[in-house]
N, C-alpha and C positions, 0 to 999 in steps of 0.2 A: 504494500500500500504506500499513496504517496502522502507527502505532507498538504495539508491544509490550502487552497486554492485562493484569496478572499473572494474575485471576481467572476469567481464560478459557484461560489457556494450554494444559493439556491436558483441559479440559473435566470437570473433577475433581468438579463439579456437575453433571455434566447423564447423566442415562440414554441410551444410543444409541438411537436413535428405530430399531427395528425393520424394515426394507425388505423382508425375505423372512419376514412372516408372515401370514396367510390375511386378515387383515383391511384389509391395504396394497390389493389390488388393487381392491375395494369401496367403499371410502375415500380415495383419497391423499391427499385434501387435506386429511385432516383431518391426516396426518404430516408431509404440510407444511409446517402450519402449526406442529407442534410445532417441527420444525427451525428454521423462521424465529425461534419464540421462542428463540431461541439468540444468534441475532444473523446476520450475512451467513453466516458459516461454522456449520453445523451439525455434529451427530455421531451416526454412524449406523454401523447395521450394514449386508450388503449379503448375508448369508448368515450362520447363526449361529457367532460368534466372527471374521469376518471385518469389522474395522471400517474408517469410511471418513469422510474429511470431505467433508461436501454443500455447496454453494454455494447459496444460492437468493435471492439480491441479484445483480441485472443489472451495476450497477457492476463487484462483484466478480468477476464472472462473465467481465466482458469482459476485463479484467484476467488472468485466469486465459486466456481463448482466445488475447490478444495476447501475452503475454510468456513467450517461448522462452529467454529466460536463465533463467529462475527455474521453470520449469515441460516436462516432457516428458512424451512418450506413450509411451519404455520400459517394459514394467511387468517387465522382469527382477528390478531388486533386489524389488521387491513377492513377487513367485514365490517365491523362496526363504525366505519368511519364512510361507508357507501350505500347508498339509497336500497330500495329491495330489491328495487326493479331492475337492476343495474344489469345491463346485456350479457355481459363477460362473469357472470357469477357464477353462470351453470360450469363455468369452466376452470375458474376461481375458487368459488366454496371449499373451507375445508370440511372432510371427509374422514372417517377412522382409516384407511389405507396407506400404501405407502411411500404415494406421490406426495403426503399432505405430513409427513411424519418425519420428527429427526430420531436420531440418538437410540437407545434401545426398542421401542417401539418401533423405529424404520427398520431396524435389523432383523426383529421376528416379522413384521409383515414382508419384509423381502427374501426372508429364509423362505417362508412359503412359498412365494411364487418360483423361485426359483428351483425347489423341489417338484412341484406339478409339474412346471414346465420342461423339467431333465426328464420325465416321465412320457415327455414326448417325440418318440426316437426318429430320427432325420427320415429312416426310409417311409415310418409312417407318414409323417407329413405331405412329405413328396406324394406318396399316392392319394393324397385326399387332394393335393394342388389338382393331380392327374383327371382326378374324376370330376374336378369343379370344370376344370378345362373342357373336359371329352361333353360335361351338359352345357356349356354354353356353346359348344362348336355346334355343337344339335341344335341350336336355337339360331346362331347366325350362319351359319357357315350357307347354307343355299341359299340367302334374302342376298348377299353380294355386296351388301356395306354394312357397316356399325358404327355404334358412338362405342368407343373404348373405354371410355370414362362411365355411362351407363349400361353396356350393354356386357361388358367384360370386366373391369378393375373392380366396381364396388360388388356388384353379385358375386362375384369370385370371392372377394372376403368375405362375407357374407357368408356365401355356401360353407365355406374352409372353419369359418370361426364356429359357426352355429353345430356345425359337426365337432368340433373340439368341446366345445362346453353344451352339448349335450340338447341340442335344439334341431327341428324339423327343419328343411331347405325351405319350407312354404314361409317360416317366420321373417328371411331374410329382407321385405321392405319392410318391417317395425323400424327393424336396427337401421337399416339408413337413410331411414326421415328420422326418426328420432335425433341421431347424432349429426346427422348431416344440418339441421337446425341450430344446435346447440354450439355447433367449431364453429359457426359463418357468425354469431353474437350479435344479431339483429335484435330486428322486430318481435320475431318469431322463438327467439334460444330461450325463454322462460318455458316455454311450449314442447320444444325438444326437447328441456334436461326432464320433464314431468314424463313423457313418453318414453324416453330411455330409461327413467328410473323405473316406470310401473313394469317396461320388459323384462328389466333385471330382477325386481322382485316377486316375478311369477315365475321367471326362471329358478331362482333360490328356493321359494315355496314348494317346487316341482319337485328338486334335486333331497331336501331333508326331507320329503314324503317318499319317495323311491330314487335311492343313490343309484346312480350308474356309472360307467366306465367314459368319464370323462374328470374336467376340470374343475367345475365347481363343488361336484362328490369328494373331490380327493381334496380339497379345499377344508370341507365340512367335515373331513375325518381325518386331516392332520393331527399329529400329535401335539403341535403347538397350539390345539385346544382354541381354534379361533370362533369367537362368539356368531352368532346367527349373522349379528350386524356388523361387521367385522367382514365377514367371507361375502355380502352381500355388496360392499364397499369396493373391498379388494376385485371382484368380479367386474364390477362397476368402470374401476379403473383400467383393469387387462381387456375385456372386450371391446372397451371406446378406445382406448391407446394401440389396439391390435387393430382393430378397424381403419378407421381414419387416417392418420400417417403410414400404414403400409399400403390403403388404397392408394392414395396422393402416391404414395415412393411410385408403384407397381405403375400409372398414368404417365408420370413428369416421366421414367424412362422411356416408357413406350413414347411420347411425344417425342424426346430427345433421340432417339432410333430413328423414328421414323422422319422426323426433320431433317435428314441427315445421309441422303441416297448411297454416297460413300461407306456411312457406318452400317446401315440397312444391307448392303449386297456384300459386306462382311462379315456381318454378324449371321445375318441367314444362312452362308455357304459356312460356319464354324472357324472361319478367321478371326474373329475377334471374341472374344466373349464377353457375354450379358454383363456379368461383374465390372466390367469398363463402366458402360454405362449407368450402372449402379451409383457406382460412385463417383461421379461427373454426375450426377442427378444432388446427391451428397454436397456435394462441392458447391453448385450453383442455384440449384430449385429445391434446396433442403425441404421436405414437406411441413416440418413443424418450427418454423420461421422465427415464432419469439416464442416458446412456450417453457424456456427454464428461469422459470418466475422462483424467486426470492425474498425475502425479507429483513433487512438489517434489525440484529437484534435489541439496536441501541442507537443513536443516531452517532455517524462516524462518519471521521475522513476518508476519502477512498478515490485513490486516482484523482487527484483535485477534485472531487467533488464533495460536497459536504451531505451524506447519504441521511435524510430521517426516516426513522423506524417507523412502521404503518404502512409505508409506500411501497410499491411492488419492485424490487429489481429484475428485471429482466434481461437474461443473456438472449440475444440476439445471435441466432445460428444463421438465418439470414442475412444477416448484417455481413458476419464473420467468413463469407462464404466470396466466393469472388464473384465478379459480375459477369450474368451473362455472357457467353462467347469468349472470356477471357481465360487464360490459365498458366500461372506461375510455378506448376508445382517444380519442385529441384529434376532433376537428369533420376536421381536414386530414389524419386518415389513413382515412377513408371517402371511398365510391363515394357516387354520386349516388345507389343504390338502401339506401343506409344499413348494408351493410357494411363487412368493413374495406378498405384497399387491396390488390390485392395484392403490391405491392412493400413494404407495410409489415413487417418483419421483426423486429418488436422482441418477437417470442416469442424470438427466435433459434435455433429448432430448426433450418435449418442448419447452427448453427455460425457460426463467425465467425472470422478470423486465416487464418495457413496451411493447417490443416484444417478449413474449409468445407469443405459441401458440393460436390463436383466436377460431381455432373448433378439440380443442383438442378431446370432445366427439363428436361429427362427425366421425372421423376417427375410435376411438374405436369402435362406432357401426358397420362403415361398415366393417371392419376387421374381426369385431368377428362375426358377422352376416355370411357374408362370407365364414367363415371356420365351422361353426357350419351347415349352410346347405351341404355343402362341401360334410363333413365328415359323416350324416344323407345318402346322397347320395351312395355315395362312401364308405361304412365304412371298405371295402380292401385293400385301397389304399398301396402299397406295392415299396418303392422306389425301384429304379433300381440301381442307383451309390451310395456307401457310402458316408454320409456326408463329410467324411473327402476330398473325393475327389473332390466333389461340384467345378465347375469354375465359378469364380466371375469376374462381369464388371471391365473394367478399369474405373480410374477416381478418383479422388482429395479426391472430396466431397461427394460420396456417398458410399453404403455399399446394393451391388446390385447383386441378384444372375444372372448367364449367363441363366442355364437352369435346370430343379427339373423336371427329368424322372420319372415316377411311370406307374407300371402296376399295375391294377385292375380288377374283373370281368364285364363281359359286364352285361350294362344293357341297358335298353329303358326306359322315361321319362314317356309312358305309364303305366308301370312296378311298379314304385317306389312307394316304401310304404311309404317313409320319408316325402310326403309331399310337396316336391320342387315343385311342379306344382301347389298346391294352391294360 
């Protein structure tokens, strides 16, 4: 941390760069870049009248993930200082889980997840990708175009999660109106968290009336003894966090592929692999843009900024990410195919510290699994709109396509030589 700023202390100069207005989701970088002319710490809004310090210096950033004396993921005192109504609550509110918990408490609610989640072995997963894929291919594959975004990214998670935690394929539009309201933090997000709650709590209801061979059974019968409301929470936060930012991840690639005719008749014929693009999605269109929201514990100096406790800190993984089209990484954090690595992390959209990401590979598999049958299937896939005109969700904290047109030739699942049906 640095010393005391005076003419930065509560940003007495600087306008709150805007987060929740129509022009952020079309643009981020150029608010970005506004925040960065600020210095590490920025000042922003996240909703109107709800203000927030952004981080979008790595340094500072790390700083901010590592150190649990000076910084918490409480947002109680914050809560009582903002209206009911407030858009960004559904997303904000604390919660008994272990997005919302430090210290002993984050550690047993993240043993848990991290137990169920070991419990679910690579090749399983893979064949539940296999089979979300082979039902969607049956649904588009003869009609000869699709929106990727509707028609493939969000039912695909959907199908995959709702089979993980022990739910029909038919439930899968609850879950993405619900959530799909509650990330965008409009009009409508008080609407979505009440809807995504009441799925979750019929689901929990369902699961301690007859346990089965999924997630939230093996949840409800940990040894670490977690309360009804408690495993209802934690569920709460792994299906909307499994959701939504791996739908965005599994989109922003495929956009980024498909933009990309060079990477496209690369990636299709096995020259390059999906993981490129992964992370080059990482890098530039990180899906969860501001969401490692903090809280100083006490009002403190910090990178010239003078931090008060209540206010939300937020690390900026958008911010921190490079802009569009652009890419600095060293010679030694690329593949031989001129990528980046993929263990290079220094987007740090997982996170970093104690709350990292818990199923970081989880996600890689279903992502890439996903796109590699995809594109087996599909290898014409031929967008319809230019990237550049692409329209993007509203909303604060994420980094969400609206819709990814493509025409391709028709095919039938009985048809397919790629294998999807295995």
């Amino acid at each position: 941390m640095t010393a005391r700023t005076p003419d930065r202390i509560e940003f007495a100069r600087s306008v709150p760069v805007r987060l929740w207005e129509d022009g952020f989701a079309p643009d981020p970088q150029r608010y970005y870049a506004a925040l960065r002319a600020q210095g590490p710490v920025g000042w922003a809004e996240l909703a109107p009248g709800i203000p927030a310090y952004v981080v979008t210096d790595r340094r500072a950033a790390l700083d901010v993930l590592h150190d649990q004396e000076t910084f918490s993921h409480d947002p109680r005192a914050w809560e009582a200082t903002v209206p009911d109504d407030a858009p960004v609550l559904g997303m904000m509110r604390w919660r008994p889980n272990a997005l919302f918990a430090d210290g002993p408490a984050h550690l047993r609610y993240r043993a848990t997840l991290i137990d169920v989640f070991d419990l679910v072995e690579p090749h399983d997963l893979r064949g539940r990708v296999h089979r979300a894929v082979r039902l969607l291919a049956e649904r588009m594959g003869p009609r000869g175009e699709a929106d990727l975004v509707a028609d493939f990214a969000r039912p695909l998670l959907a199908l995959v999660l709702n089979d993980l935690f022990g739910l029909p394929d038919s439930q899968g539009e609850r879950l993405n109106e619900g959530l799909g309201k509650m990330m965008e933090g409009g009009a409508q997000a008080a609407e979505g968290e009440a809807q995504y709650a009441q799925y979750v709590l019929e689901l929990i209801a369902a699961k301690a009336e007859k346990p089965g061979d999924d997630l939230p059974s093996r949840l409800l019968e940990h040894p670490a003894g977690l309360t009804r409301e408690e495993v209802t929470w934690q569920v709460f936060l792994t299906l909307g966090a499994g959701y939504e930012p791996t739908a965005n991840l599994l989109s922003n690639t495929l956009s980024r592929v498909l933009g990309n005719p060079a990477y496209y008749s690369t990636l299709t014929s096995g020259a390059r692999p999906v993981m490129d693009a992964v992370v080059e999605v990482l890098h530039h269109e990180t899906p969860l843009a501001n969401y490692g929201i903090y809280y100083a514990r006490r009002p403190v100096a910090f990178h010239g900024v003078w931090l008060r406790d209540a206010v939300p800190v937020v690390v900026s993984y958008g911010a921190l990410g490079l802009p569009h089209g652009t890419d600095g990484a060293p010679a030694g954090e690329r593949t031989a195919s001129g990528g980046r690595h993929p263990h290079d992390a220094s987007h740090l959209s997982w996170g970093a510290g104690p709350h990292a990401c818990p199923v970081k590979q989880h996600t890689l598999l279903l992502v890439t699994e996903a796109i590699e049958r995809l594109t087996q299937w599909l290898p014409d896939l031929d967008p319809v709109v230019p990237r550049d005109r692409l329209a993007w969700r509203p909303g604060p904290f994420h980094r969400s396509l609206t819709a990814l047109p493509v025409r391709f030739s028709p095919r039938s699942p009985a048809s397919d030589p790629s294998g999807v049906r295995s």
